[in-house]
C-alpha positions in Angstrom: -61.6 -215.1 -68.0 -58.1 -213.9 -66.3 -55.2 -215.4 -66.4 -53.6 -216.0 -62.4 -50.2 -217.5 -62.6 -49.2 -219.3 -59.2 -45.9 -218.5 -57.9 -45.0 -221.5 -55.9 -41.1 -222.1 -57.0 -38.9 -222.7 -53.8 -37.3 -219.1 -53.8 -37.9 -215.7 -54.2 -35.4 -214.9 -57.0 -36.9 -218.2 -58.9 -40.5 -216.6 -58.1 -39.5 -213.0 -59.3 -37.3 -214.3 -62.4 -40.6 -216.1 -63.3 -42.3 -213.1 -63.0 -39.6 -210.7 -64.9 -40.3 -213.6 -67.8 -44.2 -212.1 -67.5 -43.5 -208.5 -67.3 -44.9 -207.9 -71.0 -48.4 -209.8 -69.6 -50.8 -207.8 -67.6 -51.9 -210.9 -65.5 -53.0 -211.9 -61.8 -50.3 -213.4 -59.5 -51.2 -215.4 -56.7 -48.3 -215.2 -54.0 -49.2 -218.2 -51.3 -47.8 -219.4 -47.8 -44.7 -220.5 -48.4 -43.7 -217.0 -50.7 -45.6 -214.6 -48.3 -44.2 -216.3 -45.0 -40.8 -216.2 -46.4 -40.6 -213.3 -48.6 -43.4 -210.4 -47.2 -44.5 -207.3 -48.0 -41.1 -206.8 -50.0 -41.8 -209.5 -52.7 -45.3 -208.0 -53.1 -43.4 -204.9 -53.5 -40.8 -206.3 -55.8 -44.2 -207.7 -57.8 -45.6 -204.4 -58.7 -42.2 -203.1 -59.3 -41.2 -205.5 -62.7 -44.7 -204.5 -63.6 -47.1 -201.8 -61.9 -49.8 -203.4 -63.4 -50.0 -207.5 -61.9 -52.8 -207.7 -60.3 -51.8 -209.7 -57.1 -54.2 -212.8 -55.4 -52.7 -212.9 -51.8 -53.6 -216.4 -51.1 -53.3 -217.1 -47.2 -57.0 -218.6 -46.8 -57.4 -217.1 -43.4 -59.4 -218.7 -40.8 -59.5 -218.1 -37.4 -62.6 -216.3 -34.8 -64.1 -213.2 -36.7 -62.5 -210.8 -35.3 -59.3 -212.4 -36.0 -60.0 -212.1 -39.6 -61.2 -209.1 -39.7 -57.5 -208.0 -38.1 -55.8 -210.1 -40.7 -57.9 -208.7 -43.8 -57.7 -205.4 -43.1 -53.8 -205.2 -42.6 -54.0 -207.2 -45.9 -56.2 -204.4 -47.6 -53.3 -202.4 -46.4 -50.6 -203.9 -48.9 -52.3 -202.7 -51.8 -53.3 -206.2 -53.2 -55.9 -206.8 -55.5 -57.3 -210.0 -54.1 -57.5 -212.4 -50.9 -59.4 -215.1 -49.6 -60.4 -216.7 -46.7 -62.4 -220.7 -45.8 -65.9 -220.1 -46.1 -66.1 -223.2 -43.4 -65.2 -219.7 -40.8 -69.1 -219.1 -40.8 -71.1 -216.5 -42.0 -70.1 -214.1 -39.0 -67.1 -214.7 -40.1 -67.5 -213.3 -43.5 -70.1 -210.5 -42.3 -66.9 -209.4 -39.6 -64.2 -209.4 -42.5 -66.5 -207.4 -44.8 -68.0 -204.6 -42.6 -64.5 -204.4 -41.4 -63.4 -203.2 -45.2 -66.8 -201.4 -45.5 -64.1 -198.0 -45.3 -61.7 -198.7 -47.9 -62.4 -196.9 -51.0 -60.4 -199.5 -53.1 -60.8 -203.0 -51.4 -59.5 -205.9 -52.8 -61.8 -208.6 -53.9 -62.8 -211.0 -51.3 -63.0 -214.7 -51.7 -63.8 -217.9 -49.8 -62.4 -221.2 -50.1 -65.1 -224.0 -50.7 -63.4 -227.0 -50.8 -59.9 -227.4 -51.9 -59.4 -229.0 -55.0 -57.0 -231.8 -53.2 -59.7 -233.2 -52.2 -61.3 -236.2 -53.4 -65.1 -237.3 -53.2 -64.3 -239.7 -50.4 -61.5 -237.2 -48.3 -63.8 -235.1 -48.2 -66.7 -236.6 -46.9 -64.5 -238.1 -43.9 -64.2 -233.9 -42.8 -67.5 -232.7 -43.9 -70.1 -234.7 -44.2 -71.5 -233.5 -47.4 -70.5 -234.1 -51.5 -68.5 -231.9 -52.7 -71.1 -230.4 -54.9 -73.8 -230.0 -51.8 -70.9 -228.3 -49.5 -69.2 -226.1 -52.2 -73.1 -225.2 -53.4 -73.9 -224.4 -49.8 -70.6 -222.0 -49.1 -70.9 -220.2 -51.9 -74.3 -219.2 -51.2 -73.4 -218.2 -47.5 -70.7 -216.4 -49.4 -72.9 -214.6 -51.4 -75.5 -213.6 -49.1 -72.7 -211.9 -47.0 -71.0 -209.6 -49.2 -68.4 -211.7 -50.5 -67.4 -211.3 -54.3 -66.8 -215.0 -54.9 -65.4 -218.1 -54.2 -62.3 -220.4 -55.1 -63.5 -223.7 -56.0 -62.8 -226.2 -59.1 -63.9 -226.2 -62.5 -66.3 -228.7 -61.7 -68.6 -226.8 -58.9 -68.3 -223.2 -60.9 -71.8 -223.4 -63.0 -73.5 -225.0 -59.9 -72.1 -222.0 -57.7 -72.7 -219.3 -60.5 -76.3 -220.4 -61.1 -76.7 -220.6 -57.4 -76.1 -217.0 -56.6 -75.1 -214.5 -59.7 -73.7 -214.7 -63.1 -71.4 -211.9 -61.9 -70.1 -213.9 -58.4 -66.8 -214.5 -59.2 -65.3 -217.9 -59.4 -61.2 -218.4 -59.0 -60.3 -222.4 -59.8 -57.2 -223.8 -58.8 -55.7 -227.2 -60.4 -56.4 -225.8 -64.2 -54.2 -228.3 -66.6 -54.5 -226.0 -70.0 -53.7 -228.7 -72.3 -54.1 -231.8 -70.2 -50.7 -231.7 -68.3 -50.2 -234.2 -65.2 -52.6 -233.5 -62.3 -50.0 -234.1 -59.4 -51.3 -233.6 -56.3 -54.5 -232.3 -57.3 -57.6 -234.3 -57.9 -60.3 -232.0 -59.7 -58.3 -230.8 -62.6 -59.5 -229.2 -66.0 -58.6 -228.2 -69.2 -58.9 -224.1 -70.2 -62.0 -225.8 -72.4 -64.0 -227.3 -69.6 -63.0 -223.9 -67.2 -64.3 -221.7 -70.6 -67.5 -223.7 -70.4 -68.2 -224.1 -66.6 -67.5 -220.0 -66.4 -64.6 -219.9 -64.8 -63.6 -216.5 -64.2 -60.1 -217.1 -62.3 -58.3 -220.0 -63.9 -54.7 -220.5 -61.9 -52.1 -222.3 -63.6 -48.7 -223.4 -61.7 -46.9 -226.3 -62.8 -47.8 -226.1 -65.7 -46.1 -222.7 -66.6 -42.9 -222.6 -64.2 -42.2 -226.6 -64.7 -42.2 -225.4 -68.5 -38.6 -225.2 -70.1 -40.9 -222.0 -71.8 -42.8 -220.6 -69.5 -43.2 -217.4 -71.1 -43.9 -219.3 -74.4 -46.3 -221.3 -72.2 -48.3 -218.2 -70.8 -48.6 -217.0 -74.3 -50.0 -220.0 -75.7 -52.6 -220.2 -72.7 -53.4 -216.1 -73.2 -54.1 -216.9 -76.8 -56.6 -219.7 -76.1 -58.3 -217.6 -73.4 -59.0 -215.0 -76.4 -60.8 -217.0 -78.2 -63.6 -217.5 -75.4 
C-alpha cells in the first residue's frame, strides 16, 4: 500500500507549501483539474523539483472518442508522470486506442480507469447507469483488465470484488480514504486505512484529511506509520 496525497488546496503556492511540508516522504501526489488547468506542466515541474522522487497521479479522467484519448494520453506520457487515468464508461476501444498508442514508450506511466466515482451513492448511480455499483464497477474493471490497463480507481468497497475479478496484481487506487474516521464531506463510500488494508487497496488517497490538518506533515506521518504495519 502507497500513500497518494491529493493536492486540492485553492492555490498553487498552498499546493507546493503542502508539498515542501512532504519533501522528507517519498509518496504519490495526485495533481487534479483545478491544479493542472491552472497551474500546468510548471507545477508538475515545481513537484519533482522539492523532491525528484514523488511519484505524480495526473488525475484528469479523460474521456472523449479513442482517438481523442489516445492524443491526450500520449502528450500526458510526455510530462514524465508516473500515473493517469481515464472513465472506463469510454469503451473498450477506448482503452485498446490509449494503450497501443503508449505500446512505444519505454517508461509509461500506469494507466487507470475510473469505475464509478466514489460521490456516488447506490441510488445516483443507478439514475446514470443502470447497474449497482458493485455489478458496474465489477464489469469496468474487467473490461479494464482484459485491455491492457494496470487498474482501476474505485472505493474501498468494490476493491476485493475487482481484485478477485481479474488479478491479485491489478492495481486498485481508492479515493474518499478517512484514515481515522474523519468527516466524509462530499464523498459517500469512505473508509478507514483498516478496511482499505483489508479490501487490498493498493492506492489509498487522502485529502482533507492531511491539508485541513493544523499538522499535516504530523498527519502524513501518523498515516505512513499505520500503512507499515500492513
Amino acid at each position: 500500500m502507497e500513500l497518494c496525497v491529493a493536492l486540492d488546496l485553492p492555490s498553487e503556492a498552498e499546493n507546493l507549501a503542502l508539498a515542501e511540508s512532504l519533501k522528507n516522504y517519498n509518496i504519490w501526489m495526485k495533481v487534479g483539474f483545478r491544479a493542472y488547468i491552472r497551474d500546468g506542466k510548471s507545477f508538475i515541474e515545481a513537484l519533482k523539483a522539492i523532491n525528484p522522487d514523488f511519484k505524480i497521479f495526473l488525475d484528469l479522467k479523460l474521456y472523449d472518442i479513442p482517438h481523442t484519448m489516445a492524443d491526450a494520453a500520449e502528450e500526458i506520457t510526455k510530462l514524465g508522470i508516473d500515473m493517469f487515468n481515464i472513465h472506463a464508461s469510454a469503451g473498450s476501444v477506448a482503452m485498446k486506442t490509449v494503450m497501443e498508442r503508449l505500446d512505444s514508450y519505454k517508461n509509461r506511466p500506469l494507466v487507470l480507469a475510473v469505475t464509478a466515482l466514489t460521490s456516488f451513492d447506490e441510488a445516483g448511480f443507478q439514475r446514470v447507469y443502470e447497474k449497482s455499483i458493485n455489478e458496474k464497477a465489477e464489469q469496468f474493471a474487467k473490461m479494464s483488465y482484459e485491455n491492457g490497463l494496470d487498474g482501476v480507481v474505485c472505493s474501498t468497497f468494490e476493491s476485493r470484488a475487482i481484485k478477485n475479478a481479474t488479478s491479485k496484481q491489478f492495481l486498485t487506487l481508492c479515493p474518499g480514504i478517512r484514515p481515522f474516521g474523519e468527516d466524509a464531506g462530499d464523498q459517500q463510500r469512505v473508509a478507514t486505512l483498516e478496511l482499505a488494508a483489508k479490501e487490498g487497496v493498493d492506492y489509498p488517497v487522502v485529502g482533507r484529511p492531511i491539508y485541513k490538518d493544523a499538522a499535516p506533515q504530523a498527519k502524513v506521518e501518523k498515516i505512513l506509520k499505520v500503512i507499515s504495519t500492513f
